[in-house]
C-alpha positions in Angstrom: 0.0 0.0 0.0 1.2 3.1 -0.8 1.9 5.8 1.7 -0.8 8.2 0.5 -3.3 5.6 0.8 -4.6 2.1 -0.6 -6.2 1.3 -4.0 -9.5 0.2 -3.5 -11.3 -1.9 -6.0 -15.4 -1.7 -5.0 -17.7 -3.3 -7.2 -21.7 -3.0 -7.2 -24.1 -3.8 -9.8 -27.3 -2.3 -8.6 -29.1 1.0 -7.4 -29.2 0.1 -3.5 -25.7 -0.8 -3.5 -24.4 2.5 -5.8 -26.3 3.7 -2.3 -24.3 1.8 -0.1 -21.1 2.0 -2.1 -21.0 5.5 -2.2 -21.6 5.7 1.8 -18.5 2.9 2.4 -16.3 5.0 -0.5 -17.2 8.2 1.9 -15.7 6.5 5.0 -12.6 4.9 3.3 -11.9 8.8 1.9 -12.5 10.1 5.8 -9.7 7.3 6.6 -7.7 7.7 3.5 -8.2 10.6 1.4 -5.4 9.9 -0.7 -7.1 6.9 -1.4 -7.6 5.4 -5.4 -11.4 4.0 -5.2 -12.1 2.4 -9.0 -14.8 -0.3 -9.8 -18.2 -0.6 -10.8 -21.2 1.4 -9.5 -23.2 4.4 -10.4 -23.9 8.2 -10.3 -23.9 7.8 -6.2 -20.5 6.0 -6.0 -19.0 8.5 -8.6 -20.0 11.6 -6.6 -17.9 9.7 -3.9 -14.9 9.8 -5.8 -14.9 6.4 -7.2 -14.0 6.2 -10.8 -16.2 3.7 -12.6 -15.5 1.3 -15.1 -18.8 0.6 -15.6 -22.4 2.4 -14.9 -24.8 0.1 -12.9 -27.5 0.6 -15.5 -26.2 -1.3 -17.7 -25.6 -4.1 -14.9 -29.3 -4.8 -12.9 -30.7 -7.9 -13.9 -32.0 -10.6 -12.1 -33.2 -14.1 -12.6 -31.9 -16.9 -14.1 -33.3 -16.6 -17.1 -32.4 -12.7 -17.8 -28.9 -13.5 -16.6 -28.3 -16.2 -18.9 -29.1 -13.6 -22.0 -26.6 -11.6 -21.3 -23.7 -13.8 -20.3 -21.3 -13.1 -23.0 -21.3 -9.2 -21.3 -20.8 -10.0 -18.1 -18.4 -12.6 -19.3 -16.0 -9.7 -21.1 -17.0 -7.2 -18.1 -15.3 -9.7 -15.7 -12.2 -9.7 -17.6 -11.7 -6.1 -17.8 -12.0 -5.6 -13.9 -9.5 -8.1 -13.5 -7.2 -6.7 -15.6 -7.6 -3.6 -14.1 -7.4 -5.0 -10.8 -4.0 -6.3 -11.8 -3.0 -3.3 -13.5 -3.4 -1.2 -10.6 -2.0 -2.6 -7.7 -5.1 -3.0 -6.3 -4.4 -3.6 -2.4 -8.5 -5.1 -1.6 -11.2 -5.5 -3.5 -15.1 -4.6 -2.0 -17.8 -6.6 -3.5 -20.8 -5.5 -3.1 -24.4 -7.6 -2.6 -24.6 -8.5 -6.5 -23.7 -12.3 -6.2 -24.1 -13.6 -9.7 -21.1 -10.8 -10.8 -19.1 -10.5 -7.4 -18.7 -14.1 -6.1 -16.8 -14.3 -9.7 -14.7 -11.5 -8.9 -14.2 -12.3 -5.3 -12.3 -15.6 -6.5 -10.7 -14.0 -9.3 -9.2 -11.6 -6.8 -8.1 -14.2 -3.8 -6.3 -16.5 -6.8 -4.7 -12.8 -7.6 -3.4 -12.8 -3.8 -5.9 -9.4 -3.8 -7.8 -9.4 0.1 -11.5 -9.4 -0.1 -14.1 -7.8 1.5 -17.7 -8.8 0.9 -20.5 -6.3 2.0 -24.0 -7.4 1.9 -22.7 -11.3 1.8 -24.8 -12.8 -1.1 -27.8 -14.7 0.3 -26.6 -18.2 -0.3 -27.5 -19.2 2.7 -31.5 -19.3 1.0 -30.2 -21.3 -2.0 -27.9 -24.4 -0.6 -26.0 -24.0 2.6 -22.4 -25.0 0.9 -22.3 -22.5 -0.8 -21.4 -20.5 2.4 -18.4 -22.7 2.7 -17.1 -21.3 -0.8 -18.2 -17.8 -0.3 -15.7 -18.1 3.2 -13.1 -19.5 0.7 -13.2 -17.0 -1.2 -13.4 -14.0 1.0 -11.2 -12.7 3.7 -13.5 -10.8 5.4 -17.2 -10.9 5.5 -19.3 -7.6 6.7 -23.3 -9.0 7.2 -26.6 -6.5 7.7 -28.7 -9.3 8.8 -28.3 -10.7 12.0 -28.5 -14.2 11.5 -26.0 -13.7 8.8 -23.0 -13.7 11.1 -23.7 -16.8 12.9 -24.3 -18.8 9.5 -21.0 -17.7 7.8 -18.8 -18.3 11.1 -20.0 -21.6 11.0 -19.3 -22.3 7.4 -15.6 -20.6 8.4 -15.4 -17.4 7.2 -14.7 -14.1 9.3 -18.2 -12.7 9.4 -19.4 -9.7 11.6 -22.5 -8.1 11.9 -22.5 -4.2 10.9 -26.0 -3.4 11.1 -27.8 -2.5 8.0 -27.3 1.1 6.0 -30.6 2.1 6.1 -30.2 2.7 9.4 -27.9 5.0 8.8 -30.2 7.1 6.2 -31.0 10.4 7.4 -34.5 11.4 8.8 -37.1 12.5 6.1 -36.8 16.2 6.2 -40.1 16.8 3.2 -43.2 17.4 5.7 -46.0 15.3 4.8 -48.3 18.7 4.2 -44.9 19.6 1.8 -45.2 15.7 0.1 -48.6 15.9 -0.6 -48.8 19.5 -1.9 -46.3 18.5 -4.6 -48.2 15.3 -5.7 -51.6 16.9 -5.6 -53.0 14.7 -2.7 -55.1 15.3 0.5 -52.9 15.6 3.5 -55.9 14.8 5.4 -56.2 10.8 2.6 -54.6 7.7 3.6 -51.6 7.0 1.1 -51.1 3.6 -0.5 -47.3 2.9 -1.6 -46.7 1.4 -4.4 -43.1 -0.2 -4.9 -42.8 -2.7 -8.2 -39.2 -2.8 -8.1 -35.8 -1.0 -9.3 -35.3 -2.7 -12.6 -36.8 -3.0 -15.3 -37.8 -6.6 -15.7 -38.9 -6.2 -12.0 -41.4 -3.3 -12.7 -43.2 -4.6 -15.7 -44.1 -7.8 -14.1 -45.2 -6.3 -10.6 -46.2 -2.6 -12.1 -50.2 -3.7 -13.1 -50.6 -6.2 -10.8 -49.9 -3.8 -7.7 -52.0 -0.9 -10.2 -54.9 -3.2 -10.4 -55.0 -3.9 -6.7 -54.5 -0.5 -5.5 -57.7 0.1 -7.4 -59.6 -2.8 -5.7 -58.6 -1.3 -2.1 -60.1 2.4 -3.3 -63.3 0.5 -4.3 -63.6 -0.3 -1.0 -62.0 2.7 0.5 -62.2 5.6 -2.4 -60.4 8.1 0.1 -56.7 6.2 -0.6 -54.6 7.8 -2.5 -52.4 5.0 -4.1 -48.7 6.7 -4.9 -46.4 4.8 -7.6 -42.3 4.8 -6.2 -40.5 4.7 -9.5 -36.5 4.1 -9.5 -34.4 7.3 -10.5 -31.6 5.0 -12.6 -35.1 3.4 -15.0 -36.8 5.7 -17.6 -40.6 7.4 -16.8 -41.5 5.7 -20.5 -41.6 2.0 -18.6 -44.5 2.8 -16.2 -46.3 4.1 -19.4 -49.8 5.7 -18.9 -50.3 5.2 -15.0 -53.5 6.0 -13.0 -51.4 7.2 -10.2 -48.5 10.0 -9.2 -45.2 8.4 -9.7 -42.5 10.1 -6.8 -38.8 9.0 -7.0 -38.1 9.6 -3.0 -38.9 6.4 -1.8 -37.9 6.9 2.0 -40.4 9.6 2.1 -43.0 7.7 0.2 -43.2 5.3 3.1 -42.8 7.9 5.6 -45.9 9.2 4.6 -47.9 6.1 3.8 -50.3 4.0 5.8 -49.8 0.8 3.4 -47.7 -0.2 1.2 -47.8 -3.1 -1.7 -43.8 -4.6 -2.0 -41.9 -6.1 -4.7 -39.7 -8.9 -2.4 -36.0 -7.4 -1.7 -35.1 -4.5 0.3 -38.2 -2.5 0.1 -39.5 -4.5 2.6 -36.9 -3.9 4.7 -37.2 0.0 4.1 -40.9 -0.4 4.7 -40.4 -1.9 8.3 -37.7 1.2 9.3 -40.4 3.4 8.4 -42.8 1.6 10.2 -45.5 1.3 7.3 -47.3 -2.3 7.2 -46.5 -4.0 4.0 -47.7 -6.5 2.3 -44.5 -8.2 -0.1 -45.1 -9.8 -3.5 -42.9 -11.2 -6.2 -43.5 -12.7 -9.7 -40.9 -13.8 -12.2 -40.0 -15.6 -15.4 -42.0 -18.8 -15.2 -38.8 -20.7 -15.7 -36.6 -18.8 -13.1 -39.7 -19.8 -10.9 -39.8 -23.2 -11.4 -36.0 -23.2 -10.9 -35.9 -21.0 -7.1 -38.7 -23.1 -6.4 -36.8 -26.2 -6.4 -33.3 -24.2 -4.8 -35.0 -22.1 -2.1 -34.3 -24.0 1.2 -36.1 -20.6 3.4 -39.8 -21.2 4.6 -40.3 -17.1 3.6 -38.9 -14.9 0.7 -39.5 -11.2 2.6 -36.2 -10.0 3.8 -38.7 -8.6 6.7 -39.8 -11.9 7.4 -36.6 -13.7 7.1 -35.6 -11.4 10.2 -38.2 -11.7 11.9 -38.1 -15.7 11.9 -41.8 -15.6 11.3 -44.4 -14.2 8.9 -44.7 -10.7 9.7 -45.9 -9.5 6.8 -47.9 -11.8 4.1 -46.2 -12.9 1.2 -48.1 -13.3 -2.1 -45.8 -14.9 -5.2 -45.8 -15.8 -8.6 -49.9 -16.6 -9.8 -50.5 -16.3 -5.8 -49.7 -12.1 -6.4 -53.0 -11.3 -8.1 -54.6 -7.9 -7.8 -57.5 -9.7 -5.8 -55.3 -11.2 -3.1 -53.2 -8.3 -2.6 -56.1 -5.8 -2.2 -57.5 -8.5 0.9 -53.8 -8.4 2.1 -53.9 -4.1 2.5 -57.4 -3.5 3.2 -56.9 -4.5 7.1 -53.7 -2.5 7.3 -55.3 0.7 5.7 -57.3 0.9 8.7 -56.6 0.9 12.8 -57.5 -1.9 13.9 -55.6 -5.6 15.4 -54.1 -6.6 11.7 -52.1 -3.4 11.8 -51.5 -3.1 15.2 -49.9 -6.5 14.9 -47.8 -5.8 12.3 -47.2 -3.0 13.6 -45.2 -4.2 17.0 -43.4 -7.0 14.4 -42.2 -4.2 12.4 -40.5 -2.6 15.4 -39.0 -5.7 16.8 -37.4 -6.4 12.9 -36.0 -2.3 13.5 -34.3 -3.0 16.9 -33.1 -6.3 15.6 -31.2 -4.9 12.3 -29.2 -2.2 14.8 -25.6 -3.3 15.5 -24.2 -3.7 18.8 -23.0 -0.8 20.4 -19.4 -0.3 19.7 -18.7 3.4 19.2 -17.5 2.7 15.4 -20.1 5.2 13.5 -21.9 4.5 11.7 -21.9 1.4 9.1 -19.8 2.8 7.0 -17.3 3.3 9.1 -17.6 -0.1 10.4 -17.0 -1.6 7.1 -14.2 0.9 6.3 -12.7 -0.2 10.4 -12.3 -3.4 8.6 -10.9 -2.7 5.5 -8.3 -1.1 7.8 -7.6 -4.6 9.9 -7.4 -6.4 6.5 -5.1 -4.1 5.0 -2.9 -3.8 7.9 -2.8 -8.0 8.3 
């Protein structure tokens, strides 16, 4: 390492981790400024100083069927961060979340003699347990923002610790909810029903009606709601087409301000249960990718919020299950005070208290992440 700092190769492939990316390239900067921070990511992570190789737009897909179509990509993508990798000295690489690119580039570095840290360990844990053997293999360092993460990887060998998830760290919603609904045209006075179909595109035209359709079902039988669409800043405003509803781009104050809200599965629901909104989580996909996590998925539950709960806090609704009647049953009860929503409502604070980190005096997540880049880099 050199002595004005380290060369630091972090690598995301989504929107929620240019987020977190851009947070951990903030920290390593407050511990290094001199530090060289190159990789993959988006507009977030290059406002952070990290020079990107490639933009994360170009990199969200999901499914096995989607993936497989654009292999010979990610294929030439993965030789190019090598070399790079190589070229530059690189003293650790950072994957981050994005498990179908970074597990790749997490062995390419460790044969390399590059250290590793993985942030946001890929969920293998839900698909076959030993696989977590090969992610500790392949990894020097492991930082987890789900609790029961750290136990499962330790066992399966790896160094694993428990940072506490980012979205903890997000700031409080400043917009005032008389300010939110001014600039969307709504009653201050309505109920708001969130909508979130997903942050790609694949993702939002296979949950985008469905959750449209339903949202209209819960106004037949509640015509004060005001059903509000959250549609991702990195996809274009052309994809939701010709919408019923007010699309809004701040998602964390989308929820702040909503009584309901219908969920793609992933880290909405997680964002959902921080803002203490009652959700209910839904996910359909390619028919063949499925039939295929179907047959892979060794979890009882799919919501993130659920997985952490260790029981069904909020209902889950997937594939031909996720129809615009059964998701309208789902919200009707949490639209209004009564014991669905109070319920979910004391589940949804026990998931908060359990996604906070132990009290160490480190920071915030960030810096936790960047506390261990320091131990690796000093091994």
């Amino acid at each position: 390492m050199r002595q004005d700092g380290p060369t630091i190769l972090l690598s995301a492939g989504e929107p929620s981790g240019d987020l977190h990316g851009a947070a951990v390239a903030a920290a390593l900067r407050r511990r290094w400024p001199g530090a060289r921070l190159f990789g993959l990511g988006g507009p977030l992570m290059a406002e952070a100083g990290v020079e990107l190789l490639e933009d994360v737009r170009r990199l969200a897909v999901m499914g096995f069927v989607e993936v497989a179509s654009r292999l010979p990509f990610f294929v030439r993508l993965l030789r190019r961060v090598r070399r790079e990798m190589v070229r530059r000295g690189t003293d650790l690489v950072v994957p981050i979340d994005y498990p179908g690119f970074n597990l790749r580039l997490a062995r390419a570095a460790r044969r390399a003699g590059v250290p590793v840290l993985y942030y946001i360990a890929p969920q293998v844990w839900a698909w076959h347990r030993s696989r977590c053997r090969q992610l500790a293999a392949n990894t020097d360092a492991l930082a987890v923002v789900l609790p029961f993460e750290e136990r499962i990887f330790r066992e399966a060998g790896a160094r694993a610790v428990f940072v506490g998830h980012p979205l903890l760290d997000a700031a409080p919603v400043a917009v005032t909810r008389e300010a939110f609904c001014q600039r969307l045209g709504l009653d201050p006075g309505a109920p708001v029903l969130a909508l979130f179909p997903g942050s790609r595109a694949q993702e939002v035209r296979r949950h985008l009606r469905v959750f449209e359709e339903a949202a209209q079902r819960v106004r037949e039988t509640y015509p004060a709601v005001q059903p509000v669409i959250a549609a991702s800043r990195t996809l274009p405003l052309e994809l939701y087409g010709e919408t019923p509803f007010p699309l809004v781009d701040d998602s964390r104050a989308l929820l702040a301000h909503a009584r309901a809200a219908l969920v793609k599965s992933g880290t909405g629901t997680l964002e959902a249960a921080l803002a203490g909104t009652p959700l209910v989580i839904a996910y359909r996909a390619h028919p063949l990718t499925f039939w295929l996590a179907r047959r892979l998925v060794q979890v009882p539950r799919i919501g993130l919020v659920n997985l952490v709960a260790g029981e069904t806090v909020a209902p889950e609704y997937l594939q031909d299950e996720a129809t615009p009647e059964a998701l309208a049953r789902a919200v009707l009860p949490l639209v209004v005070d009564g014991e669905a929503r109070q319920r979910m409502l004391e589940g949804l604070t026990r998931v908060r208290a359990s996604l906070a980190p132990r009290a160490d005096g480190a920071g915030s997540v960030a810096d936790r992440v960047a506390q261990l880049a320091a131990e690796l880099l000093a091994a």
